[in-house]
C-alpha positions as CSV (number, residue, x, y, z in Angstrom):
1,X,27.3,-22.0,-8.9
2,X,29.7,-19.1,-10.1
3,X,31.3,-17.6,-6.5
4,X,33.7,-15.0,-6.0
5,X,36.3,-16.3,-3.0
6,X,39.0,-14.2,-1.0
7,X,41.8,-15.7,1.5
8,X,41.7,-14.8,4.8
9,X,42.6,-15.2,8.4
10,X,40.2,-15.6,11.3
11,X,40.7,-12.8,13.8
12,X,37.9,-14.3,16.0
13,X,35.3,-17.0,16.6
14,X,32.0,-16.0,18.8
15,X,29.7,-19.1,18.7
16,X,28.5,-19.5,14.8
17,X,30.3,-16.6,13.7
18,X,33.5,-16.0,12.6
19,X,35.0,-12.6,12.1
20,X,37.4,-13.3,8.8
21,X,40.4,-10.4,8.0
22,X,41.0,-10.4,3.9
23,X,43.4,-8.2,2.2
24,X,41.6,-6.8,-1.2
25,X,44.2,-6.6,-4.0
26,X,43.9,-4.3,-6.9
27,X,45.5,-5.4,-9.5
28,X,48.2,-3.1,-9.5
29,X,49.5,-4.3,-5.8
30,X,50.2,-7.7,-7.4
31,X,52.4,-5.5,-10.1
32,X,56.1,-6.3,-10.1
33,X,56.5,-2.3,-10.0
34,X,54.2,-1.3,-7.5
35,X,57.1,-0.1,-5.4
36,X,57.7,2.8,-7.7
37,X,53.9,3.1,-8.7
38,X,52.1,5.5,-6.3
39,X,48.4,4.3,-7.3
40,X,48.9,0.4,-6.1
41,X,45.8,-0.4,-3.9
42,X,45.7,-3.1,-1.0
43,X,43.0,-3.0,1.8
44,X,42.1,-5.0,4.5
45,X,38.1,-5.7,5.9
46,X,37.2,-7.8,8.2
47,X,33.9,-9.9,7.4
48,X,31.5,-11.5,9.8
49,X,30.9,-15.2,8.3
50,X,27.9,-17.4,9.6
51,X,29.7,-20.7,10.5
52,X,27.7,-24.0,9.4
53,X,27.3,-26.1,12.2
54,X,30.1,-28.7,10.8
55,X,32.7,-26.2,10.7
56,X,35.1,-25.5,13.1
57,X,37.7,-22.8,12.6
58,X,40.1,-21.4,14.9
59,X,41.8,-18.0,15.6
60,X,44.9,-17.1,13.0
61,X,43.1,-20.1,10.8
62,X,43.4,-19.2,7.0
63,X,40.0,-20.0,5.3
64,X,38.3,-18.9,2.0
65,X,35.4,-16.8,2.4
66,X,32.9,-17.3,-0.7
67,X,30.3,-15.3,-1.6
68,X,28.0,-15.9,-4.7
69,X,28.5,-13.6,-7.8
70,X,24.6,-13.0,-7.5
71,X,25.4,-11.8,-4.1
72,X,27.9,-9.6,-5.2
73,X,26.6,-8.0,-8.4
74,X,23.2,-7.1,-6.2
75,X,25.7,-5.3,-3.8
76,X,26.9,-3.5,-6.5
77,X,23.8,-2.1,-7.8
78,X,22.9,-1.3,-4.2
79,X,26.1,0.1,-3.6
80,X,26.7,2.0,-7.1
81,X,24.1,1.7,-9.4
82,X,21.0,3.0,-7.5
83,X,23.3,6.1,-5.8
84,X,23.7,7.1,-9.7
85,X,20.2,6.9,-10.5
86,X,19.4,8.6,-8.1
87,X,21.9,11.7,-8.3
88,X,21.4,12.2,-11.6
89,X,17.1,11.9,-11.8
90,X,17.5,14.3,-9.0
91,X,19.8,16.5,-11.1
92,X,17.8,16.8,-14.3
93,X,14.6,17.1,-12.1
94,X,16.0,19.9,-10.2
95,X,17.9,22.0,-12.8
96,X,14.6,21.5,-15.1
97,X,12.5,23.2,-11.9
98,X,14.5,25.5,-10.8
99,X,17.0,26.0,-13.9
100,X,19.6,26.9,-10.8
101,X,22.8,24.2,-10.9
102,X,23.9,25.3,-7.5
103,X,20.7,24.1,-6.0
104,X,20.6,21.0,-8.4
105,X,24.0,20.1,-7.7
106,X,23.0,20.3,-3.5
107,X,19.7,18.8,-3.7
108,X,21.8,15.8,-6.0
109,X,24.6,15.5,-3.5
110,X,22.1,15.6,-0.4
111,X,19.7,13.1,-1.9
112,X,22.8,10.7,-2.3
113,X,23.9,11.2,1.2
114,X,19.9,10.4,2.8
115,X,19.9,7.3,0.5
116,X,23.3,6.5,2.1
117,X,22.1,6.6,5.8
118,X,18.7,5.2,5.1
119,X,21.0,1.9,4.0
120,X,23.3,2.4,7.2
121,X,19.8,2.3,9.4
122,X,19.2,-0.9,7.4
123,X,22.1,-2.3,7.4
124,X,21.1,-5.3,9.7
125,X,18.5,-6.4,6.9
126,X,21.2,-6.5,4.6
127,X,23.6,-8.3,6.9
128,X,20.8,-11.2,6.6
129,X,20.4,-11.1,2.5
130,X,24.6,-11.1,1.8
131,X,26.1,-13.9,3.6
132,X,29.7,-15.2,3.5
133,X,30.9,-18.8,3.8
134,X,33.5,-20.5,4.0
135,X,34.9,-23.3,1.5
């Protein structure tokens, strides 16, 4: 099974669940040069990992958290590919209506945004379909 996996830390451990902090490296920030670069990217995010009932991980622990590139490449459509779809049908539908780009560019931008919070009311389904491990 093809799995993308990211080192981490655990920052806390509440029954099955582990909260995990990884640092997200661009590939610029692991540039030699990246001190004199000003577009060198490194975040941190905390994930929320569902423990299996063998494992037993404490607080400052460094694990990998896996999840499966199926996983992953869903969240991207979810994340980037319907949002574009979206804008742009509503784009082309509006301008072709109205034939007014200010509207069109609105109604695009709006449409994005209500797709955007209808996922944030959601968000506890998704929680369920996109689960971290650790390895």
């Amino acid at each position: 099974m093809d799995e993308v996996s990211h080192q981490g830390f655990v920052e806390k451990v509440e029954g099955d669940r582990a909260s995990v902090r990884i640092v997200s490296v661009s590939a610029c920030s692991a540039c030699k040069s990246k001190g004199a670069c000003a577009i060198s990217d490194m975040k941190e995010k905390i994930v929320d990992v569902q423990l299996k009932e063998y494992q037993h991980v404490e607080k400052g622990e460094t694990v990998n958290v896996v999840i499966s590139t199926g996983q992953g490449n869903r969240a991207v459509v979810i994340a980037y590919g319907i949002p574009f779809v979206i804008f742009m049908g509503v784009l082309l539908l509006v301008t072709s209506l109205t034939k007014n780009e200010l509207w069109a560019g609105l109604s695009s931008l709006l449409s994005i945004g209500a797709y955007f919070l209808v996922l944030h009311f959601f968000r506890h389904k998704f929680e369920k379909k996109f689960l971290f491990y650790l390895k």
